[in-house]
C-alpha positions as CSV (number, residue, x, y, z in Angstrom):
1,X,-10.0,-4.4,25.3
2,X,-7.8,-6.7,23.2
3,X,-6.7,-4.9,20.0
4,X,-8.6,-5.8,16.7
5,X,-5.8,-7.2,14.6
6,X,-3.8,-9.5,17.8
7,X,-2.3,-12.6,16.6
8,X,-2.2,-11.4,13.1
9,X,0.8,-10.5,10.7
10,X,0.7,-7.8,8.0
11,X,3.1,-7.0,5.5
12,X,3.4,-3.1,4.3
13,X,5.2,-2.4,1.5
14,X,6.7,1.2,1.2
15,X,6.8,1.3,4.8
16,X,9.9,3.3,5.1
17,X,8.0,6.7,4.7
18,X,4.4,8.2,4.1
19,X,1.2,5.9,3.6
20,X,3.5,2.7,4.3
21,X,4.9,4.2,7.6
22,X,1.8,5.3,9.0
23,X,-0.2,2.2,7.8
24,X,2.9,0.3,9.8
25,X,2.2,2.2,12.8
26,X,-1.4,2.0,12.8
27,X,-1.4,-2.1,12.3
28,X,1.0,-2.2,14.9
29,X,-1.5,-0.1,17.2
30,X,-4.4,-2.7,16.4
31,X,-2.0,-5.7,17.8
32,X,-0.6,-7.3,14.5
33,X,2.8,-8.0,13.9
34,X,4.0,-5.9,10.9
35,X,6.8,-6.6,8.1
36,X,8.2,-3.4,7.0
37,X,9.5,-3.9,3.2
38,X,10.6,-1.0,1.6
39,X,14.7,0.1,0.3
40,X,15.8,2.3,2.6
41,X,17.0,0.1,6.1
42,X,18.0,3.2,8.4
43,X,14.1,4.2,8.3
44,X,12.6,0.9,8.6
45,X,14.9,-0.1,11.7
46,X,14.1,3.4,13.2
47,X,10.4,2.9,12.4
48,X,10.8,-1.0,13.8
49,X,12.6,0.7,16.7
50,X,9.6,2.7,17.7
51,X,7.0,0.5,17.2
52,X,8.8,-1.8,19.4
53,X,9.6,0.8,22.3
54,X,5.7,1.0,22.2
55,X,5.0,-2.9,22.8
56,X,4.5,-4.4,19.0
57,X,6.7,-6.4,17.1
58,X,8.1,-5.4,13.9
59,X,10.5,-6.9,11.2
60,X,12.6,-5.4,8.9
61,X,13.0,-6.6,5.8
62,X,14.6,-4.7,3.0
63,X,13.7,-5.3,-0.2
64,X,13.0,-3.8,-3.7
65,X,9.5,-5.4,-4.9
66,X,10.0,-4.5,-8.6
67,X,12.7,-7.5,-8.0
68,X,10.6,-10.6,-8.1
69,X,13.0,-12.5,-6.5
70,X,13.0,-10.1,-4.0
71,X,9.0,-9.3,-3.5
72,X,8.6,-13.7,-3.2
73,X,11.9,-13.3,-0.6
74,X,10.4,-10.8,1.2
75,X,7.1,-12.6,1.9
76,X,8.9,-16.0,2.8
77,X,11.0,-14.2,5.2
78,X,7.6,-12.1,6.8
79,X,6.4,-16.2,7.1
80,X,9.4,-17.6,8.6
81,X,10.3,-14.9,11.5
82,X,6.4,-14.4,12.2
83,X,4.6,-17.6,11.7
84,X,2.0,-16.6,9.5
85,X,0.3,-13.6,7.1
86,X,-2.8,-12.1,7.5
87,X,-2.8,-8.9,5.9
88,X,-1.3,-7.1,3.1
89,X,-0.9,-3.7,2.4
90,X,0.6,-2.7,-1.3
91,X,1.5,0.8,-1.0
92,X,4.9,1.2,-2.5
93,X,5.0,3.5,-5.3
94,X,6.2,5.8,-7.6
95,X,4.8,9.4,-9.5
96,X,6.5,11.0,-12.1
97,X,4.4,13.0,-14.1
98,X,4.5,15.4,-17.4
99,X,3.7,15.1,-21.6
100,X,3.9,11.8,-23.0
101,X,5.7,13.6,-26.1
102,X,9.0,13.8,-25.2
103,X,9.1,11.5,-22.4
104,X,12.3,9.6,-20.7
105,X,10.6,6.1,-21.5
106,X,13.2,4.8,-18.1
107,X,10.8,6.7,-16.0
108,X,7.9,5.1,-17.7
109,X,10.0,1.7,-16.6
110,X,10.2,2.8,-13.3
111,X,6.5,3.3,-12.7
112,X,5.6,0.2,-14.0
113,X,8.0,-2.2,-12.4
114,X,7.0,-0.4,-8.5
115,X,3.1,0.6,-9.3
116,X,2.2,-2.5,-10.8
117,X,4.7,-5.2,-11.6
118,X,6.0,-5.1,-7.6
119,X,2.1,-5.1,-6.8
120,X,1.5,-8.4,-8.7
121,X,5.0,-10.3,-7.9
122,X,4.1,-9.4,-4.0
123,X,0.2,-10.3,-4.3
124,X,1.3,-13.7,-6.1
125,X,3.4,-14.9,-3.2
126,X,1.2,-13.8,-0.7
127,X,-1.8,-14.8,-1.7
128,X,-0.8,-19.1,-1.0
129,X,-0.5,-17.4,2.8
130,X,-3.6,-15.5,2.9
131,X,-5.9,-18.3,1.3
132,X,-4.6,-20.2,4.5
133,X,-4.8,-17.7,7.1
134,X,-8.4,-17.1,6.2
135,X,-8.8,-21.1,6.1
136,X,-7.1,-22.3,9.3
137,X,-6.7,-19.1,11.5
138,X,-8.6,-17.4,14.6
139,X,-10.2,-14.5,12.3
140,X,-11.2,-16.9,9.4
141,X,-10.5,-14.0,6.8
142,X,-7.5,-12.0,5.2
143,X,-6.8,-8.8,3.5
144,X,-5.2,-7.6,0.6
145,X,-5.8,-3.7,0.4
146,X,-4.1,-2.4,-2.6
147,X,-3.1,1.5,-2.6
148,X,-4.3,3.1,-6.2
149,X,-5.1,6.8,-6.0
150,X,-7.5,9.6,-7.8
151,X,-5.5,8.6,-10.8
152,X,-6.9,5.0,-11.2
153,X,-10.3,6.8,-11.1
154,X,-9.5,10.0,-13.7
155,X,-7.1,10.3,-15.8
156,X,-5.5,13.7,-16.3
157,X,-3.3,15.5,-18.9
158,X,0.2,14.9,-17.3
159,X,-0.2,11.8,-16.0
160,X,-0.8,9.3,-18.6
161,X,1.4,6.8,-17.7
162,X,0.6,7.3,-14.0
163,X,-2.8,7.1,-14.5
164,X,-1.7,4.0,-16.8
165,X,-0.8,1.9,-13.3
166,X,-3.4,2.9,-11.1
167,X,-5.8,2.1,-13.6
168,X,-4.6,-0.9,-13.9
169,X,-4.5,-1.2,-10.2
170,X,-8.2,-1.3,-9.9
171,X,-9.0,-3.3,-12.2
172,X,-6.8,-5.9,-11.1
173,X,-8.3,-5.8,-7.1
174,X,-11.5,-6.0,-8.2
175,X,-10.4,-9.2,-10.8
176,X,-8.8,-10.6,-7.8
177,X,-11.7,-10.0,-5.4
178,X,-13.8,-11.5,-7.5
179,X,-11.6,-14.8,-7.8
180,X,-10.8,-15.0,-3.8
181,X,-13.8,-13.6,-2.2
182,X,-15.8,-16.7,-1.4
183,X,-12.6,-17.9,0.2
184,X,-13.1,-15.3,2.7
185,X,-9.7,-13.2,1.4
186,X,-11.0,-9.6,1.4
187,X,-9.6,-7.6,-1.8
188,X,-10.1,-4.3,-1.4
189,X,-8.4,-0.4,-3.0
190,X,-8.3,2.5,-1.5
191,X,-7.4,6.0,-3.7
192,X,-6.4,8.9,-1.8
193,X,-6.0,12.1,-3.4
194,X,-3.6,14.8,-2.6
195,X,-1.7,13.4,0.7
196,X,1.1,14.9,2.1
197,X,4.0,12.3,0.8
198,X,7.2,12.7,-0.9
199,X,5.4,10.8,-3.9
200,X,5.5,14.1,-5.6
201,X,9.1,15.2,-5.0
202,X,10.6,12.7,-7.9
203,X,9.3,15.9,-9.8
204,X,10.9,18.7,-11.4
205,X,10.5,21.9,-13.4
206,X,6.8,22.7,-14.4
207,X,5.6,20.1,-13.1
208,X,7.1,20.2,-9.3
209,X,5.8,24.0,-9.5
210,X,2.1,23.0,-10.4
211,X,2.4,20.4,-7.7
212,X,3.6,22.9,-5.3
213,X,0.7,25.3,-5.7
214,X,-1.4,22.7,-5.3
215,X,-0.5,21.8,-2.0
216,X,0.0,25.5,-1.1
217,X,-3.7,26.3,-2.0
218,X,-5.1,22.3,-1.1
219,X,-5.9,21.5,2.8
220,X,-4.5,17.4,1.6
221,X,-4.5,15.0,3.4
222,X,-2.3,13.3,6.1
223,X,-1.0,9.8,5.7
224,X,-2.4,8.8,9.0
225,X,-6.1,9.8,7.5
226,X,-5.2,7.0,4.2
227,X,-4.0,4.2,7.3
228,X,-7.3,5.0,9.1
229,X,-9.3,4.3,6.0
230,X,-6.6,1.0,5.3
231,X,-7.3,-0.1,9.3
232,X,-11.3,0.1,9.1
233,X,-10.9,-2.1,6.0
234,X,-9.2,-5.2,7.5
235,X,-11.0,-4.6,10.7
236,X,-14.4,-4.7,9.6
237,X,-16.4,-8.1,10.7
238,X,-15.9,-11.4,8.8
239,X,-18.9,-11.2,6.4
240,X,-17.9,-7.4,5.4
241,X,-15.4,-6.7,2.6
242,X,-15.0,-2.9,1.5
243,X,-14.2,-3.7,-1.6
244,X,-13.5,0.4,-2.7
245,X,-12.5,3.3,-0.7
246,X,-12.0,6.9,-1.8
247,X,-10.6,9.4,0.4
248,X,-10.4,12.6,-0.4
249,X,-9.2,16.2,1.0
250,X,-12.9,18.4,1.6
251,X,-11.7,21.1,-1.2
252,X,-10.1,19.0,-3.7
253,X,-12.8,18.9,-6.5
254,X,-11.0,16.4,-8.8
C-alpha cells in the first residue's frame, strides 16, 4: 500500500526534540518529504540521519522562526531543495510559567516572539505555497495544523502570559480557516495537555517542583500520541478538515 502523504512536503518547526521530532518521524513514515526547522543542527541532522537510513527524505534547515527573515528563509529553502509544500506543522514553542507580579518581562518577550510571532511570520510565507499545492497538486488540499495546548482552552493562575499565546493561537487558526478553507487549505489546532517534552524544563524553583509532581502523579502523554493525532489530521480525505483536536492524558481533569 503506497503511504498516505507520498509526493508531499511538510515543514515541522521545533523538530529538533518532542512534538516536532516525532511529528517529523511520523510524516516521514506516511511518505512525505519533511523540512526539519528548529535551532539546534546536531539533533536535526541526527533526526534527518535516521529518517533517511529508514528510506524518507529529510532536510535540514536551521533556523530561529522568531527571526522573520529567518522563518520566510526557511520556507524558501523547504521550496527550492524539495519542489513544493504541502503541509505545515507549527510546533515550536516555549513555557515559562509563574505570577505576573514580579515577572522578568524578557521572558514574556521570549514567548511571544516563538508561540506566536514565529507562528505568523512562518504561516505568512507558507501560506503562497499551500494555496498552490492545494490548487495544482495530486491531493488537491494542504494543511496547516497549528500546535496550541490546554492553555489556549483554560487559562490558569501561573500561566497568564502562556495562556496569553495559545489563546491567541486558536483564535488565529480558526480566523485563518475561515479565510482559506474554500480553497481547499485545511487549518486546523491541536492542544495536547501534559506531554512528556522538555517544554517544562525552562522552569525553575516553585514552579519546576509543581511541574514535577505533576508528571510524577499524571500518566501524560507521549509525543508520538500528539503526531498521531497531527497525522490523522492531514490524512483525512479531501472534503474533511478537523478543524480542532484535544488530546488529553485519561487522568488529567483540567
Amino acid at each position: 500500500m503506497t503511504p498516505k502523504l507520498t509526493g508531499t512536503v511538510a515543514l515541522v518547526t521545533g523538530a529538533s526534540s518532542g512534538i516536532g521530532e516525532a511529528t517529523a518521524r511520523r510524516l516521514a513514515e506516511d511518505g512525505a518529504a519533511v523540512a526539519l526547522v528548529a535551532r539546534r543542527r546536531d539533533r536535526l541532522e541526527a533526526l534527518a540521519a535516521t529518517i533517511q537510513q529508514t528510506g524518507g527524505t529529510a532536510l535540514v534547515v536551521r533556523a530561529d522562526i522568531s527571526d522573520r527573515a529567518q522563518a520566510e528563509a526557511a520556507v524558501q529553502q523547504t521550496v527550492e531543495q524539495l519542489g513544493r509544500l504541502d503541509v505545515l506543522v507549527n510546533n515550536a514553542g516555549l513555557m515559562l510559567l509563574g505570577p505576573v507580579a514580579g515577572a522578568d518581562p524578557d521572558q514574556w518577550d521570549r514567548m511571544i516572539a516563538i508561540n506566536t510571532q514565529g507562528l505568523l511570520y512562518t504561516t505568512h510565507a507558507a501560506l503562497p505555497h499551500l494555496l498552490a499545492a492545494a490548487a495544482d497538486g495530486d491531493r488537491q488540499v494542504a494543511d496547516i495544523v497549528n500546535i496550541s495546548s490546554i492553555a489556549g482552552r483554560v487559562a490558569t493562575n501561573g500561566f497568564g502570559v502562556y495562556n496569553l499565546t495559545k489563546f491567541g493561537v486558536n483564535g488565529f487558526t480558526e480566523a485563518l480557516r475561515q479565510e482559506v478553507t474554500k480553497r481547499h487549505v485545511r487549518v486546523g489546532v491541536l492542544e495536547p495537555g501534559g506531554v512528556s517534552t522538555e517544554l517544562m524544563s525552562h522552569n525553575t524553583g516553585t514552579v519546576r517542583e509543581e511541574i514535577d509532581h505533576f508528571h510524577a502523579t499524571t500518566e501524560v502523554l507521549d509525543p508520538q500520541d500528539v503526531a498521531d493525532g497531527i497525522a490523522y489530521m492531514v490524512t483525512r480525505p479531501r472534503h474533511v478538515s478537523i478543524s480542532e483536536l484535544w488530546v488529553m492524558p485519561t487522568d488529567q481533569q483540567v
